[in-house]
Structures are given as C-alpha cells and as structure tokens.
BALUMGU-878946 format. One record per residue (C-alpha): residue number from 1; x, y, z; residue in one letter. Coordinates in Angstrom, 1 decimal, decimal comma, m for minus. Layout:
BEGIN
SITE:num:X:Y:Z:residu
SITE:NUM:X:Y:Z:A .
...
This chain:
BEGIN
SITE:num:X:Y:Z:residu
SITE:1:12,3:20,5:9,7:X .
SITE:2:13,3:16,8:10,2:X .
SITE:3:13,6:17,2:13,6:X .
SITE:4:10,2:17,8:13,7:X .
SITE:5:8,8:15,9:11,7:X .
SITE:6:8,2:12,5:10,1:X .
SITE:7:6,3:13,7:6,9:X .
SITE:8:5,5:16,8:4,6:X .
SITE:9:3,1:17,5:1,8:X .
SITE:10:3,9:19,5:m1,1:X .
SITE:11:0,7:21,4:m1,9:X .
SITE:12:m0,2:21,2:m5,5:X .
SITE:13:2,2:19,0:m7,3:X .
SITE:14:1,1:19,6:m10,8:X .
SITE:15:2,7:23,1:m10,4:X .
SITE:16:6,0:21,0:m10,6:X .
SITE:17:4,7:20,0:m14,0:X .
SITE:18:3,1:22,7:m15,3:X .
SITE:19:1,3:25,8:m14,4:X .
SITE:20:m1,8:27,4:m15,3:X .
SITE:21:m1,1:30,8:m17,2:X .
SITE:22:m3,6:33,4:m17,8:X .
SITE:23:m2,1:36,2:m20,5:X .
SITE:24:m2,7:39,8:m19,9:X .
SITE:25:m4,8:41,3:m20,2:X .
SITE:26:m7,1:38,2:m20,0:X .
SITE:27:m8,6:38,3:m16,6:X .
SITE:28:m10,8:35,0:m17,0:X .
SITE:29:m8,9:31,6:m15,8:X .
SITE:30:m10,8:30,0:m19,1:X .
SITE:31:m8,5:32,2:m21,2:X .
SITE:32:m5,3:30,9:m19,6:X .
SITE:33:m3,3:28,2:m21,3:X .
SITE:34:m0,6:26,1:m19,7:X .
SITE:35:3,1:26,6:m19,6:X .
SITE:36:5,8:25,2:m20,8:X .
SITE:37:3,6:23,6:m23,5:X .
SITE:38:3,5:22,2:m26,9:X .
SITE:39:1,2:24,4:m28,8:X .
SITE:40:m0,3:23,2:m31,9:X .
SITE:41:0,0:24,6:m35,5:X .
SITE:42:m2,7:25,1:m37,5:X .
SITE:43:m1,9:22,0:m39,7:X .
SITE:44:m1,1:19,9:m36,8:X .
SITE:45:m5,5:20,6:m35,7:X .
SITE:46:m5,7:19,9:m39,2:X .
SITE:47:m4,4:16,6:m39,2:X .
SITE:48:m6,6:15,5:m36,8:X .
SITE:49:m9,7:15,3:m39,5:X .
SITE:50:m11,2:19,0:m38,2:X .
SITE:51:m11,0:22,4:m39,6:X .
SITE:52:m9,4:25,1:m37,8:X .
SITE:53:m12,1:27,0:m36,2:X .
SITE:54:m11,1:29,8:m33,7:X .
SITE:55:m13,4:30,0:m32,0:X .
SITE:56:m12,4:26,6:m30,5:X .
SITE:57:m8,5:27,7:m29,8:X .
SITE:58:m6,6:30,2:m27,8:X .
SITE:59:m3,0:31,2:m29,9:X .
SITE:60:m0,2:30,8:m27,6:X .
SITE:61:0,8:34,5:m26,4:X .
SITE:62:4,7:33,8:m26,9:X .
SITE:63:4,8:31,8:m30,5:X .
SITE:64:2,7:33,5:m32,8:X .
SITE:65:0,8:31,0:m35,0:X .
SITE:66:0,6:28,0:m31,8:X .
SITE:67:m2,4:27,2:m30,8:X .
SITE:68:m4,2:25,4:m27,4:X .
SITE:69:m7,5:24,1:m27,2:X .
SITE:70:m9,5:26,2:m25,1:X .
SITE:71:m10,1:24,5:m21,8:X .
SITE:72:m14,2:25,4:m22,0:X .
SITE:73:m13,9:24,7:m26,0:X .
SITE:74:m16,7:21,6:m25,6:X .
SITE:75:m18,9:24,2:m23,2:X .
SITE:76:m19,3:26,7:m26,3:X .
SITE:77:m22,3:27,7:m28,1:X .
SITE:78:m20,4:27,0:m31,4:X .
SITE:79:m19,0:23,7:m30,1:X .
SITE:80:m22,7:22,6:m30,1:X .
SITE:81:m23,4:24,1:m33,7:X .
SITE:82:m20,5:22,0:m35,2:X .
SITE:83:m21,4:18,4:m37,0:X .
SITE:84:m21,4:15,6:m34,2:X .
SITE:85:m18,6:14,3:m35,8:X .
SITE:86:m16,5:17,2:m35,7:X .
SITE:87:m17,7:17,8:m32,0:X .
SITE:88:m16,0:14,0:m31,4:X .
SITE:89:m13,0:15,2:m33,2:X .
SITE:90:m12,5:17,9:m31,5:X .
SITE:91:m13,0:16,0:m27,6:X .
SITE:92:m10,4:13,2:m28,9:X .
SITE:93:m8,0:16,2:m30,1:X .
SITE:94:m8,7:18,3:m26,4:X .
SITE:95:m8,5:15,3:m24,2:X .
SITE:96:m5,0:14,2:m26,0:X .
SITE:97:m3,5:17,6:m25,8:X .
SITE:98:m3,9:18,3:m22,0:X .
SITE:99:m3,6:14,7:m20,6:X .
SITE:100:m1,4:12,5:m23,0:X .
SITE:101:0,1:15,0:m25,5:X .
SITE:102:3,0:16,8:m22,8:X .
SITE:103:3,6:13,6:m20,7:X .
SITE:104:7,3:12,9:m21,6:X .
SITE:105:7,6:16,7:m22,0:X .
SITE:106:5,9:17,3:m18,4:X .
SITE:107:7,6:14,7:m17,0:X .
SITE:108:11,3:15,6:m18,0:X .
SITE:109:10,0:19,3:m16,5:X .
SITE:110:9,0:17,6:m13,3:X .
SITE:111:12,1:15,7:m12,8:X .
SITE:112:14,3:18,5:m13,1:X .
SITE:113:13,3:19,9:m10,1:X .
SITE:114:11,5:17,1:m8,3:X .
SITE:115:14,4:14,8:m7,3:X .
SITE:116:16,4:17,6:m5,9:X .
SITE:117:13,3:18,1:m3,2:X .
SITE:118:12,9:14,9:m2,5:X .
SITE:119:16,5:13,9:m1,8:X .
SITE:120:16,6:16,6:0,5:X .
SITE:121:15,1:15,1:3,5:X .
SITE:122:14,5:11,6:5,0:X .
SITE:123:11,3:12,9:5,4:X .
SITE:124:8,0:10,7:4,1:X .
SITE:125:6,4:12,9:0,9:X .
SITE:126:2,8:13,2:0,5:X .
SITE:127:1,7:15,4:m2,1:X .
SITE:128:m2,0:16,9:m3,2:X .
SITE:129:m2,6:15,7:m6,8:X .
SITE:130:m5,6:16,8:m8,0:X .
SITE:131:m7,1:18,2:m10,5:X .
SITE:132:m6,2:17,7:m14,6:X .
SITE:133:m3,6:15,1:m13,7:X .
SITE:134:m2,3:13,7:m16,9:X .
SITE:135:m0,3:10,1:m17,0:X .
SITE:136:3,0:11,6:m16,5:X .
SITE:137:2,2:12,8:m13,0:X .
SITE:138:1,7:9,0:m11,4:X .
SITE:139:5,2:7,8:m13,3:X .
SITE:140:6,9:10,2:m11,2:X .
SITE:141:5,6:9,6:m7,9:X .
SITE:142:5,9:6,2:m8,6:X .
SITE:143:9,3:7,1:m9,5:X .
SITE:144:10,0:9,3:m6,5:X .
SITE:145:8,0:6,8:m3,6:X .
SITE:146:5,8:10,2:m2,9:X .
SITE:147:2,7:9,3:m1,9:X .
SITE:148:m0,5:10,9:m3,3:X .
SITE:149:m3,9:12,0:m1,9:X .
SITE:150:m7,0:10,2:m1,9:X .
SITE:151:m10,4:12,2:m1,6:X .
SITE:152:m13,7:9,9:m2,5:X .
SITE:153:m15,6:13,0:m3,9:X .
SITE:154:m13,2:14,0:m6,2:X .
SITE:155:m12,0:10,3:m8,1:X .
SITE:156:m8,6:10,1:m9,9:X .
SITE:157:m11,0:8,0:m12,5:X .
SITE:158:m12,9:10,3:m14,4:X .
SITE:159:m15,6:7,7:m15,0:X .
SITE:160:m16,2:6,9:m12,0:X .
SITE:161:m18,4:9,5:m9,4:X .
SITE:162:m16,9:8,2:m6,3:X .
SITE:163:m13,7:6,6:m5,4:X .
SITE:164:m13,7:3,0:m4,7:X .
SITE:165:m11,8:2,8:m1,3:X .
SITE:166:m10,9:m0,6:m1,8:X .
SITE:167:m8,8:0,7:m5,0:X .
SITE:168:m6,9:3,2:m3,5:X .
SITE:169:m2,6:2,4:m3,8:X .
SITE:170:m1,1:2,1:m0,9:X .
SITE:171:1,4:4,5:m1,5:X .
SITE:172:m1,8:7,1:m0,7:X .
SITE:173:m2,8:9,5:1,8:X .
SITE:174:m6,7:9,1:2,1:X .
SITE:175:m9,4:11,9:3,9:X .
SITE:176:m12,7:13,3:3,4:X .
SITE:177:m11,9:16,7:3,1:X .
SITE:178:m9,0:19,7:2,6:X .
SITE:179:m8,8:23,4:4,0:X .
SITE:180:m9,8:24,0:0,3:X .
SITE:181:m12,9:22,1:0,5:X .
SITE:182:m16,1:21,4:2,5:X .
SITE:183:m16,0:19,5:5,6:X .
SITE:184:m18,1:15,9:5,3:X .
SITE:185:m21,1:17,5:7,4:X .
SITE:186:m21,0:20,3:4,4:X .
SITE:187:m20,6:18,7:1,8:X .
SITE:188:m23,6:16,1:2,7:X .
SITE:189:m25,7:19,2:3,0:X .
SITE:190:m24,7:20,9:m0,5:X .
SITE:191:m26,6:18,6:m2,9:X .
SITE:192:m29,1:16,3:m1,6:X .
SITE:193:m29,6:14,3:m5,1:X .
SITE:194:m25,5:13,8:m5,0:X .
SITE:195:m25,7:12,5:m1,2:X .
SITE:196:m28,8:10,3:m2,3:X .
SITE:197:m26,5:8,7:m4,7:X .
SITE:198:m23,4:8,1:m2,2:X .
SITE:199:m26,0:6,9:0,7:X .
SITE:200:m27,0:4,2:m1,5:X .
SITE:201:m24,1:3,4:m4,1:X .
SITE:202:m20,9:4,0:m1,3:X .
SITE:203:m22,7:3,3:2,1:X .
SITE:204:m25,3:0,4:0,4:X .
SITE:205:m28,4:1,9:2,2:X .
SITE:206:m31,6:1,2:0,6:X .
SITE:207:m33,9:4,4:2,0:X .
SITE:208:m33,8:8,1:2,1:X .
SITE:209:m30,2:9,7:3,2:X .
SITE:210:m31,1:11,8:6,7:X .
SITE:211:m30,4:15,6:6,8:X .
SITE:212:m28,6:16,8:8,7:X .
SITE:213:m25,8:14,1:8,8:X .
SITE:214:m26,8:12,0:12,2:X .
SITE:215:m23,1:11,4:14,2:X .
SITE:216:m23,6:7,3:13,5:X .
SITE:217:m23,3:8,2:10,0:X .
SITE:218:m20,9:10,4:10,3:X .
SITE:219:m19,1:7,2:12,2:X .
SITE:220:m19,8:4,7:9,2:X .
SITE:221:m18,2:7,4:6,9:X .
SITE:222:m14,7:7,7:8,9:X .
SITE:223:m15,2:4,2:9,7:X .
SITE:224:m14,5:2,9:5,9:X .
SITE:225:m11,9:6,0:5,0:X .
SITE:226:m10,2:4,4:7,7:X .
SITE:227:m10,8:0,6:6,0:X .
SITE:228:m9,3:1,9:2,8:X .
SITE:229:m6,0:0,6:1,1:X .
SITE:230:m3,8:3,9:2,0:X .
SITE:231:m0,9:3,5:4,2:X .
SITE:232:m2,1:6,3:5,9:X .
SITE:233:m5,8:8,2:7,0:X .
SITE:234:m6,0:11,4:7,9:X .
SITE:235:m8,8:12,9:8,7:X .
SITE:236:m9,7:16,9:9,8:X .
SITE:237:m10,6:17,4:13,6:X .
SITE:238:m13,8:18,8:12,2:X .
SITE:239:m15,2:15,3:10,7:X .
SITE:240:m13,6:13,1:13,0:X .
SITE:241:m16,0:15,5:15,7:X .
SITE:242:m18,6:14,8:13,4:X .
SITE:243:m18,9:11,8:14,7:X .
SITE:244:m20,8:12,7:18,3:X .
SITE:245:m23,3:15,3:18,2:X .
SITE:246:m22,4:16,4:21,8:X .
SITE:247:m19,2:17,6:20,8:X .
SITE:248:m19,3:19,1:17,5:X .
SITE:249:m20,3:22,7:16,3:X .
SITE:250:m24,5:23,4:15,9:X .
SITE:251:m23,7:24,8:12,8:X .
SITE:252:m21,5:22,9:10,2:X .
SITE:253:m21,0:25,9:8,1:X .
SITE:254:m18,8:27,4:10,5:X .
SITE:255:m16,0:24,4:10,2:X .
SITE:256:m15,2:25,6:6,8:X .
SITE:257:m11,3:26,9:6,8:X .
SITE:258:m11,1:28,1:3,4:X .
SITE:259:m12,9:29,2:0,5:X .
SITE:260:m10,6:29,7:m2,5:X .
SITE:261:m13,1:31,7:m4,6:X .
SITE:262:m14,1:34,1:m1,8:X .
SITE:263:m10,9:36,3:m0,9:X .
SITE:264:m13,0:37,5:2,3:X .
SITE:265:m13,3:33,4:3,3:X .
SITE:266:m9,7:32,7:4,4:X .
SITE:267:m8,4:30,1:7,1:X .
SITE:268:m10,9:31,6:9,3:X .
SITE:269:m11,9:28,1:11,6:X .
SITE:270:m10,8:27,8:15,2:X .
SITE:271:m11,5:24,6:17,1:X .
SITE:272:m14,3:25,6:19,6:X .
SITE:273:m13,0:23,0:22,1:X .
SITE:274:m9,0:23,0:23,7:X .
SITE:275:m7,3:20,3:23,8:X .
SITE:276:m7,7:19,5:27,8:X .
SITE:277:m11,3:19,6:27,6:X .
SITE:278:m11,3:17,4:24,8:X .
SITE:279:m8,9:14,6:26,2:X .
SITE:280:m11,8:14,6:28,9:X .
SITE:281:m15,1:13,6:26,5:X .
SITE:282:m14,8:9,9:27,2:X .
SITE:283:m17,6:9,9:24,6:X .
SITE:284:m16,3:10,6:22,0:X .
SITE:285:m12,6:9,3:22,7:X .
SITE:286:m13,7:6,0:22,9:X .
SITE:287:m16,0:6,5:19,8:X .
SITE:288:m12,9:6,9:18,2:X .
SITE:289:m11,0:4,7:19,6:X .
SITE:290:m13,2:1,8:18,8:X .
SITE:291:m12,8:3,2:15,0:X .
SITE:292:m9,4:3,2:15,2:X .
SITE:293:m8,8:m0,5:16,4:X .
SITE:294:m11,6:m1,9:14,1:X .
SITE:295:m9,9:m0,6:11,4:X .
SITE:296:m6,3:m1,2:12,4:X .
SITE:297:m5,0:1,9:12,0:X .
C-alpha cells in the first residue's frame, strides 16, 4: 500500500486496547463490560467506603465473583436513591476503574500488537481515538509518533463542550466531521440551543446563529479548522462545498454517509458533482483557495 500512499488511519484504536464485550445472552451494549479487564471483588468495592449494591455492578461472565461498574450505573433509578455521598463514592470508584484503573494493563495490551503495525510501513499513522479514551492511550501514540484525530464537537477534555483549536498537538489530524457522524451543515441544524452556544463561545458572534448555515459561515468554520495547531486538516468534500451555496446539495441531509445506529443508513452519499465539472467552478475553487493560503496549509 506504500506505493500508494503517504498515510493510513487505523479506524478505532481503542480496540487495540480493549474491546467492548456484550455477554450472551445480553443483547443491550449497557450490559457489556470490557475485555481483557481487571474486575473487582466484592471487597476491593468495599474498600472504597461503599457497600456492594448490585444493582450498581455487572459480575464478570468468565471469573465468577468479579465485578465491573456498570457503564449507565450513575443513570439508574437506584443510583439516585443512594446517600449523596455514596453516589460520590461510587462516580470516584467508576471513573477510576474505566479510565485510570487498566492503564499499565491496557497499555502493555496495546503494545503487544501495536508496534508490530507500525514498524510495518514507512507510512505516516493517523488513528481515530475517540470515545472513553483512558491515559494509557495518548502514552502510546506518543510512544508510537501516530497521530490522533481532532473533532471540535466531540473534546478529548471532558470539561470542556468544544475543543479549543488553538490546543490541539501537533501530532493531530483535525476535521469537522467522520462518515460516522453528521456533516457541519447537519450538525448546525440538529440542536439549535447547542449551535447558539458554538456561534457565540467558538465563532465570538454576539446575535442569533442563522439557519440554515449561510456558505460565509460555513467559510469562517473551515477557515479556523484550517488555523488550528494540527499538522494536518482534513476536511470531507461535503463541508468544504458547504462553503458556496451554488455548488452544494439543497438538502444537507442527503450528505450523510453513514449512520451507525440505522443498519438501513450505510455509506449511501455520492458526490452530486464529477470531478471535471468541479475543477471548472472558479467560484468556489478560488473560495478555497484563498482559505487555503490564509491559513498556510
């Protein structure tokens, strides 16, 4: 494939780490725990100041007496019934299991296989890593030089709604959107109060956020992705034609490429334009051209 090409991206790193298992015959993801894992005994939940309530844990389904936290524990109706200090207890004890708990463990498991990949190729690795990403997962791209992805609606920081461009590594692959997600016109349209808060917090406009997204918006959005610290942007054809009204699709619902909760929604997008007759809209070309330059991409 290095003959071909420059770079690849290894869809779903944390599967290198750890996967998501759901028991049979469970058939709800919520009832899944993660494997290889370090279960908990019932004096280990103990320990932490709580009793063991079941309702709160999943038993491992290969080492009887183990125990995870379930993953919507804190969502629970009995969660809510418990003491608020049990409740706190029991968020601490969740929140060190799946992101600090495994992190040498995962990161042994990663690096067993990881390396090998990697050392495969001169090829640059980008890889998609999002999700529950727990510490170990950065020390090994780090580790490795891969670089990792970069999507402002979805933040690495968990307190934080929206990524801060200006934070991103450099070692980073930064977009808008995936084929698993909405493209920006979309995704401006699905919840008005969340776009409110991006027009004014990410974009510093003081009024009301237009619907549908105008193209100039749609400019100033690619035009700060492209501003951000990542070594590389990449955005989909379907928001950099965003940009000019002229040339995009009517309806933005029909960029969507997939759906991953709809098995009937799958890769279904085709550009509506070839690539001749989009070499000729000096339009929008130069549109992003201009882009381009500004940004020094």
């Amino acid at each position: 494939m290095q003959k071909y090409f420059d770079a690849y991206r290894i869809d779903h790193v944390l599967g290198f780490f750890r996967i998501w298992e759901i028991p049979m015959p469970q058939e709800s993801g919520l009832l899944g725990q993660f494997s290889p894992a370090l279960p908990l005994t019932i004096p280990d939940i103990e320990a932490w100041g709580i009793p063991f309530h079941e309702e709160l844990f999943l038993e491992d389904h290969k080492k009887k007496g183990y125990y995870h936290p379930k993953i919507s524990g804190h969502l629970t109706e009995f969660y809510y019934s418990l003491p608020d200090y049990e409740k706190r207890i029991f968020w601490n004890l969740r929140s060190d299991f799946f992101f600090k708990r495994h992190n040498q463990f995962w990161y042994e498991e990663a690096m067993k296989k990881m390396p090998k990949l990697i050392d495969a190729t001169r090829m640059l690795v980008c890889a998609e890593d999002l999700g529950m990403v727990p510490e170990c997962v950065p020390w090994v791209m780090n580790q490795l030089k891969i670089l990792s992805l970069e999507i402002q609606s979805m933040p690495k920081d968990q307190n934080r709604r929206f990524g801060k461009l200006t934070r991103y590594p450099y070692r980073s692959v930064c977009t808008f959107s995936s084929h698993d997600m909405p493209t920006l016109r979309m995704w401006w349209e699905e919840d008005w109060g969340r776009t409110q808060v991006y027009y004014n917090t990410m974009l510093h406009k003081s009024d009301a956020a237009p619907h549908p997204l105008p193209g100039w918006l749609a400019k100033d959005i690619i035009y700060r992705q492209f501003s951000s610290q990542s070594m590389l942007a990449i955005m989909s054809i379907q928001d950099l034609m965003a940009i000019n009204e002229n040339i995009r699709l009517a309806d933005e619902s029909a960029e969507r490429i997939n759906i991953p909760a709809n098995p009937k929604h799958y890769w279904r997008y085709r550009m509506h334009i070839n690539i001749e007759d989009l070499m000729q809209h000096d339009e929008f070309n130069n549109e992003l051209k201009s882009t381009i330059k500004a940004t020094g991409r």
